[in-house]
N, CA, C and O atoms as CSV, one atom per row, in Angstrom:
chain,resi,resn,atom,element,x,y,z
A,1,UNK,N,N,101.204,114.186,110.675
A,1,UNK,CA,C,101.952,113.813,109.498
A,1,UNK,C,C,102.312,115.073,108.719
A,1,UNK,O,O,101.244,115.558,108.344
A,2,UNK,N,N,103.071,115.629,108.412
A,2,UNK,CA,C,104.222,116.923,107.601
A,2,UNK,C,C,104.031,116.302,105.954
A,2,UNK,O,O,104.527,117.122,105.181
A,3,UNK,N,N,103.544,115.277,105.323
A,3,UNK,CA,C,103.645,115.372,104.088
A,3,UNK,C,C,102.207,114.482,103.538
A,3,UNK,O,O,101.395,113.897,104.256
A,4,UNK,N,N,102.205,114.601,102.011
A,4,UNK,CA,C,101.312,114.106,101.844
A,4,UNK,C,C,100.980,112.637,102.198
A,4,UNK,O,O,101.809,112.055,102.897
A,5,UNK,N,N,99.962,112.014,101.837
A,5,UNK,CA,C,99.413,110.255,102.471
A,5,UNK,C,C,99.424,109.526,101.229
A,5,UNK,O,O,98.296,109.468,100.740
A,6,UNK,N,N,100.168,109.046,100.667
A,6,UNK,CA,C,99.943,107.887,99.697
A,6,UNK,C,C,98.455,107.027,99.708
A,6,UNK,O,O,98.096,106.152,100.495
A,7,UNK,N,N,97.737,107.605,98.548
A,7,UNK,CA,C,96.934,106.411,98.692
A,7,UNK,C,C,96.775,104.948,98.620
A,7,UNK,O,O,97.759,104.585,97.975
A,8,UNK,N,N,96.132,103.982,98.902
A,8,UNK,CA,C,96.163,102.301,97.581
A,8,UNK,C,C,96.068,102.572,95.784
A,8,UNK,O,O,95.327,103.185,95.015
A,9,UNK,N,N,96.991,101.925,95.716
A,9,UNK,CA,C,96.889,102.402,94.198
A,9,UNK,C,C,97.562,103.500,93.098
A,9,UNK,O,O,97.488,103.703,91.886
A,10,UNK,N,N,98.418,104.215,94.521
A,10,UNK,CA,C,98.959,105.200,93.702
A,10,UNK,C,C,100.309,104.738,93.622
A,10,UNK,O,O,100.739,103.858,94.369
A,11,UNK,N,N,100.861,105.194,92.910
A,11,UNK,CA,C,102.308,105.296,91.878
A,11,UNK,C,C,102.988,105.885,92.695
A,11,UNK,O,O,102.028,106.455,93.212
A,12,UNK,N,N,104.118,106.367,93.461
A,12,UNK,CA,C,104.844,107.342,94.172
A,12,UNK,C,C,106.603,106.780,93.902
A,12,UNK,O,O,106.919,105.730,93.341
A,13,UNK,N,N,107.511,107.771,94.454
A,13,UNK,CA,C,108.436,107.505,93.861
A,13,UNK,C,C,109.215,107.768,94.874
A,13,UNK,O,O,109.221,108.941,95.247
A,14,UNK,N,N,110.192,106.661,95.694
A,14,UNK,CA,C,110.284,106.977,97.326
A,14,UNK,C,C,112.025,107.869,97.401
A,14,UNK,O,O,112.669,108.547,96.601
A,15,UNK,N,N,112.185,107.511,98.455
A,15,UNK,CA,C,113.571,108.679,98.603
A,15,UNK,C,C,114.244,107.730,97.806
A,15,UNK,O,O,113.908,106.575,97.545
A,16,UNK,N,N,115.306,108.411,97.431
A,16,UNK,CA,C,116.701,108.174,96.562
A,16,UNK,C,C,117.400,106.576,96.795
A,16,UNK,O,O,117.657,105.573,96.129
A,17,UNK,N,N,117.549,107.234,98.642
A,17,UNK,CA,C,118.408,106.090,99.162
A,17,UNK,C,C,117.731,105.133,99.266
A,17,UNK,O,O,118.366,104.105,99.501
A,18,UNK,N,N,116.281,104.996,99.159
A,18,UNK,CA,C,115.663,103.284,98.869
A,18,UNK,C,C,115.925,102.886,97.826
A,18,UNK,O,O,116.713,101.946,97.717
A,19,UNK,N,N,115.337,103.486,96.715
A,19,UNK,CA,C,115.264,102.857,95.364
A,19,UNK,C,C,115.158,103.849,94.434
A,19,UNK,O,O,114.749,104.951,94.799
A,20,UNK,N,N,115.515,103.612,93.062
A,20,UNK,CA,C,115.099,104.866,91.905
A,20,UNK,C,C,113.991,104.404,90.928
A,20,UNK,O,O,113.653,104.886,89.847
A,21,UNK,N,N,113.449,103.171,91.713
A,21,UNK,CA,C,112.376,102.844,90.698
A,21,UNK,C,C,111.318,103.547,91.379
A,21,UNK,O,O,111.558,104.339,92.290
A,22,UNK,N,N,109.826,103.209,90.852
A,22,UNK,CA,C,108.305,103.648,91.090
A,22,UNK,C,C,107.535,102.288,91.804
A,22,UNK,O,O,107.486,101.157,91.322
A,23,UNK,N,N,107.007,102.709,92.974
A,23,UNK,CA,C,106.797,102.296,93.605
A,23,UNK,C,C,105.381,101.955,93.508
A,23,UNK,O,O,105.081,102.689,92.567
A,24,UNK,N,N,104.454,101.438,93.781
A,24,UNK,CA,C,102.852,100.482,93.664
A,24,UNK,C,C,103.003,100.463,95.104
A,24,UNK,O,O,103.830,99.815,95.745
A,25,UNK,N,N,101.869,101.457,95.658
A,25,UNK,CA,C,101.352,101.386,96.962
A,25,UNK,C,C,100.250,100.241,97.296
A,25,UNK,O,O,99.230,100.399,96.624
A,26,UNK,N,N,100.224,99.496,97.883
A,26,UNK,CA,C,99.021,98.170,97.872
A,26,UNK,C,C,98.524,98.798,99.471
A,26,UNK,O,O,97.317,98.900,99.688
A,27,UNK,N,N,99.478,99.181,100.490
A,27,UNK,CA,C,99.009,99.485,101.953
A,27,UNK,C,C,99.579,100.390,102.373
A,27,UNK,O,O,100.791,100.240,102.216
A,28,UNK,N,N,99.252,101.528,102.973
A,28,UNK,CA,C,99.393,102.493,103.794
A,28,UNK,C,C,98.802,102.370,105.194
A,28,UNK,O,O,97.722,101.855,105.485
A,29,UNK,N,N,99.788,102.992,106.099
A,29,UNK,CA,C,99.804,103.069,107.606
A,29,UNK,C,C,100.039,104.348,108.536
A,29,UNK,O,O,99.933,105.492,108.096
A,30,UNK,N,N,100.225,104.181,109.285
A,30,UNK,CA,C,100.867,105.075,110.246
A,30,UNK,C,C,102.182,104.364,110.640
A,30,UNK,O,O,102.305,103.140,110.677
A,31,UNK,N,N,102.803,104.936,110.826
A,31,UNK,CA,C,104.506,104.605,111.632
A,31,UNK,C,C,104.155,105.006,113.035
A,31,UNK,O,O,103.205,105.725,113.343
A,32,UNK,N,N,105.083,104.424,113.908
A,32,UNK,CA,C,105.426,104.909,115.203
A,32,UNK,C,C,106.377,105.723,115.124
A,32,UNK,O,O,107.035,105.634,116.161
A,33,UNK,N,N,106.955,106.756,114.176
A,33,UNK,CA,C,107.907,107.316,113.791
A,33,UNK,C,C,106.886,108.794,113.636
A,33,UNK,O,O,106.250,108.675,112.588
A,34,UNK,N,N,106.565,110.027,114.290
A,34,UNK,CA,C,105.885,110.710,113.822
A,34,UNK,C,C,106.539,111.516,112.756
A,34,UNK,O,O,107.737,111.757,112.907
A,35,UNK,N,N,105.884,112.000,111.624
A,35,UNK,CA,C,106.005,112.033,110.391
A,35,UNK,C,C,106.199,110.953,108.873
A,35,UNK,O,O,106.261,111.147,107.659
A,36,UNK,N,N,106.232,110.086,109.551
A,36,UNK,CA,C,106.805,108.872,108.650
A,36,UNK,C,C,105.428,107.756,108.512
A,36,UNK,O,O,104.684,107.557,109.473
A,37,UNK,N,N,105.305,107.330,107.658
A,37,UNK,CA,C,104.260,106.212,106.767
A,37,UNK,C,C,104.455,104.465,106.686
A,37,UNK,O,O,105.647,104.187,106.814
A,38,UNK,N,N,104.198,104.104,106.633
A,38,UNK,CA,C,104.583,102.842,106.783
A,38,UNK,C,C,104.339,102.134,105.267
A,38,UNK,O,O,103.930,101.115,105.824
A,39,UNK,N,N,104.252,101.848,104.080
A,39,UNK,CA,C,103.927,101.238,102.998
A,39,UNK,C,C,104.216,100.068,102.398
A,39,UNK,O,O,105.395,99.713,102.392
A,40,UNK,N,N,103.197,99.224,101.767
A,40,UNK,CA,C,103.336,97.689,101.781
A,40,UNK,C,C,103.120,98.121,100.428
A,40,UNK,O,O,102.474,99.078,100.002
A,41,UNK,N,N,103.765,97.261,99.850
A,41,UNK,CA,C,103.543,97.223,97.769
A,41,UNK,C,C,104.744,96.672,97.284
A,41,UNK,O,O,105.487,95.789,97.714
A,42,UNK,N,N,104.766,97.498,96.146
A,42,UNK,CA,C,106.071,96.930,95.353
A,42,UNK,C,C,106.918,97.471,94.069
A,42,UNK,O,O,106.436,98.152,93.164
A,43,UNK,N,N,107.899,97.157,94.138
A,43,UNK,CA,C,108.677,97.789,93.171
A,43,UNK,C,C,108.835,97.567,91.806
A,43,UNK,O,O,109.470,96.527,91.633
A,44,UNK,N,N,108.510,98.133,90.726
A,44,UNK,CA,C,108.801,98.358,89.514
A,44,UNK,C,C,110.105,98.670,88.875
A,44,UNK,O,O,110.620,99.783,88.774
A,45,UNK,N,N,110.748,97.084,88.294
A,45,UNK,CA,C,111.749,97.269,88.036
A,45,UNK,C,C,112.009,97.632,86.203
A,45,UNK,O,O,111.136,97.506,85.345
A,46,UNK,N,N,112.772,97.877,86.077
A,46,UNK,CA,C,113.273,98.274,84.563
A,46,UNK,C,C,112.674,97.013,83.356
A,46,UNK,O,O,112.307,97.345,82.229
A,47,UNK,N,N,112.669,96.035,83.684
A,47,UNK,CA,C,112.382,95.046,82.888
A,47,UNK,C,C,110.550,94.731,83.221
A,47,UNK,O,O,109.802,93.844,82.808
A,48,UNK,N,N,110.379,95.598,83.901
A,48,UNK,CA,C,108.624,95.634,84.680
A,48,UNK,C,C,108.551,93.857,85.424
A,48,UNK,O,O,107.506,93.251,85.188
A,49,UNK,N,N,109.383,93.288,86.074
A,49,UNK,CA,C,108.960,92.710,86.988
A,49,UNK,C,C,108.768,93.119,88.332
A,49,UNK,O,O,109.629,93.934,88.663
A,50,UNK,N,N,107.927,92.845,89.255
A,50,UNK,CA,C,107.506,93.433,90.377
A,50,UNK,C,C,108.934,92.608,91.691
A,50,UNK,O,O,109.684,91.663,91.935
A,51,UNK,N,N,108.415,93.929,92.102
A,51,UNK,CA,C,109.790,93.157,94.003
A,51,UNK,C,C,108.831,93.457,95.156
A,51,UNK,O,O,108.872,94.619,95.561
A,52,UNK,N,N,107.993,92.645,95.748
A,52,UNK,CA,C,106.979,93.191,96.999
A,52,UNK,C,C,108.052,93.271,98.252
A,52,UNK,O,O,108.766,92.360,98.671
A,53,UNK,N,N,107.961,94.542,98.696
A,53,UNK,CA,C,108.703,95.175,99.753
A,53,UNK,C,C,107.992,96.078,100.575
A,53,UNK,O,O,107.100,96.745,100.050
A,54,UNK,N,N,108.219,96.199,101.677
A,54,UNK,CA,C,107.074,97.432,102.671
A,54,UNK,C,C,108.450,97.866,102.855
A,54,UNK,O,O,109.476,97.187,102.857
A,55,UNK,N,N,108.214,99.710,103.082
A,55,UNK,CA,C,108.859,100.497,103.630
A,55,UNK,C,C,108.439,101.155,105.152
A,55,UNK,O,O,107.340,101.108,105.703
A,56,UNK,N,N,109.568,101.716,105.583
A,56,UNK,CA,C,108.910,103.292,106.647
A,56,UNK,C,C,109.879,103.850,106.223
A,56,UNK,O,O,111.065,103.522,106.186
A,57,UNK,N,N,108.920,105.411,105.635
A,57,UNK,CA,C,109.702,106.531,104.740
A,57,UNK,C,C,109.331,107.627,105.379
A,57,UNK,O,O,108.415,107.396,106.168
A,58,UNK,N,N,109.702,108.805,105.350
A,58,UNK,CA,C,108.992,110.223,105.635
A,58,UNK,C,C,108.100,110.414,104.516
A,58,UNK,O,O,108.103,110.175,103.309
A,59,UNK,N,N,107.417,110.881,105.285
A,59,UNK,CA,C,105.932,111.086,104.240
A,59,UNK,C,C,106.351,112.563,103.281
A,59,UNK,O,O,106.035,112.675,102.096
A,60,UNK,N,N,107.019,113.493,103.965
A,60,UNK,CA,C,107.515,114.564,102.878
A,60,UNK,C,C,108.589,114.127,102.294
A,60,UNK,O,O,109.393,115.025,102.043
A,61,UNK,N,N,108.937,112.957,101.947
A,61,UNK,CA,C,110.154,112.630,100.872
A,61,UNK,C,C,109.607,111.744,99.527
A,61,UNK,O,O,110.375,111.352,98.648
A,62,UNK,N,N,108.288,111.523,99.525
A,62,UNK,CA,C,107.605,110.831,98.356
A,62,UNK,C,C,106.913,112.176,98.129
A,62,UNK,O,O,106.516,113.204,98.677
A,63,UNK,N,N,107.074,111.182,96.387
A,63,UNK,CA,C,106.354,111.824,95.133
A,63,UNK,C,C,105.701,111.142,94.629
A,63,UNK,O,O,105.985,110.007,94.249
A,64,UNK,N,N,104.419,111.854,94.496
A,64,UNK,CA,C,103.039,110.995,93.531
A,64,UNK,C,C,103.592,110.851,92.040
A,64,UNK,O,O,104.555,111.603,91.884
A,65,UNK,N,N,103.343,110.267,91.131
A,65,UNK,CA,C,104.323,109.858,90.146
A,65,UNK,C,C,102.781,109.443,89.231
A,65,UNK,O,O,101.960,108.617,89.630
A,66,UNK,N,N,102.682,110.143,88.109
A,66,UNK,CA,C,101.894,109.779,87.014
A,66,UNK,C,C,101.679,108.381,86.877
A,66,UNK,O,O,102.637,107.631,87.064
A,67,UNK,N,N,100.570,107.918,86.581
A,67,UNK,CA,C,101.006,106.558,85.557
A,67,UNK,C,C,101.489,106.220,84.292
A,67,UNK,O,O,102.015,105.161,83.949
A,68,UNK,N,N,101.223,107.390,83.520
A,68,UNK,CA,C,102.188,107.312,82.451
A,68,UNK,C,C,103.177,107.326,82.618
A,68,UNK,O,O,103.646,107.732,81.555
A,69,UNK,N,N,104.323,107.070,83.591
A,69,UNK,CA,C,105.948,106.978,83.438
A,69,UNK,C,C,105.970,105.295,82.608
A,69,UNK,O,O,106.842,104.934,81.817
A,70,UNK,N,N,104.995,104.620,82.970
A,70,UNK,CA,C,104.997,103.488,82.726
A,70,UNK,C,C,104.741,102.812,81.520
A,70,UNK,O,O,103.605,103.204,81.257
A,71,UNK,N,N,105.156,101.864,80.409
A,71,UNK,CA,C,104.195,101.503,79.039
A,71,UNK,C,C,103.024,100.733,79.692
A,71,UNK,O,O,102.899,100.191,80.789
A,72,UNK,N,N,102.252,100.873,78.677
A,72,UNK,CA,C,101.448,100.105,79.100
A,72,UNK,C,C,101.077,99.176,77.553
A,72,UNK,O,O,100.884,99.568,76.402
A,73,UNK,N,N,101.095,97.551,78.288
A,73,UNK,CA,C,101.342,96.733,77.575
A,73,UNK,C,C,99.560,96.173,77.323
A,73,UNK,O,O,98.611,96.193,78.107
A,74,UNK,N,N,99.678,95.651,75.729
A,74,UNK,CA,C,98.066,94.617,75.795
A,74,UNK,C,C,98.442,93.306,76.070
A,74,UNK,O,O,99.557,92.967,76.464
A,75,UNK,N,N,97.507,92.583,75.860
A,75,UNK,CA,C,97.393,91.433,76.360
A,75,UNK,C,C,98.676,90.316,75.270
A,75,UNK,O,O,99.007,89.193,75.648
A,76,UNK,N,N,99.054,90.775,74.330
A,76,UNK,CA,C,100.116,90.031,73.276
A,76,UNK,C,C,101.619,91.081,74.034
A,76,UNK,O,O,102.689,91.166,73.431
A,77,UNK,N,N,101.476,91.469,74.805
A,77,UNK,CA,C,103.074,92.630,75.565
A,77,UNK,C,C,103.165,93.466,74.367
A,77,UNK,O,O,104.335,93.844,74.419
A,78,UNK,N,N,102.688,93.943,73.406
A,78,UNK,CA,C,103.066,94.830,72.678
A,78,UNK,C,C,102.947,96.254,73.695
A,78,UNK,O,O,102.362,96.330,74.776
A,79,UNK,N,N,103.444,96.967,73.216
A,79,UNK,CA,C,103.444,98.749,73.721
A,79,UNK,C,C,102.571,99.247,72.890
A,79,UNK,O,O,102.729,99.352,71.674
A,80,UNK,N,N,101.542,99.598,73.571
A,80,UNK,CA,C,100.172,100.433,73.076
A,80,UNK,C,C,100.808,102.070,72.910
A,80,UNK,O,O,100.069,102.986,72.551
């Protein structure tokens, strides 16, 4: 594998031509594609509803992505 491994749980932010949102890794794999990842999770859209989608990406075209890009809401949705 040529790039880093997404863990469960991490935030990453995939190539362009998938999506421009932030991505929620739930599963990581291997591809039959050498260099490339296989990932089960889901997408974070602008209005923060989720889209569950698996990819196969090159593993050197993701970015680990803070969790602060995100608000984070309490239990009434206010923005903490």
């Amino acid at each position: 594998m040529s790039g880093p491994r997404p863990a469960v749980g991490d935030l990453v932010a995939l190539p362009r031509y998938l999506s421009d949102r932030p991505y929620r890794v739930l599963a990581v794999a291997d591809s039959m594609i050498p260099g490339w990842v296989h990932l089960g999770g889901y997408l974070i859209r602008a209005d923060l509803t989720q889209w569950l989608v698996d990819y196969e990406v090159p593993a050197n075209q993701l970015r680990l992505l803070d969790d602060a890009v995100l608000p984070v809401y309490d239990s009434a949705r206010r923005i903490k």
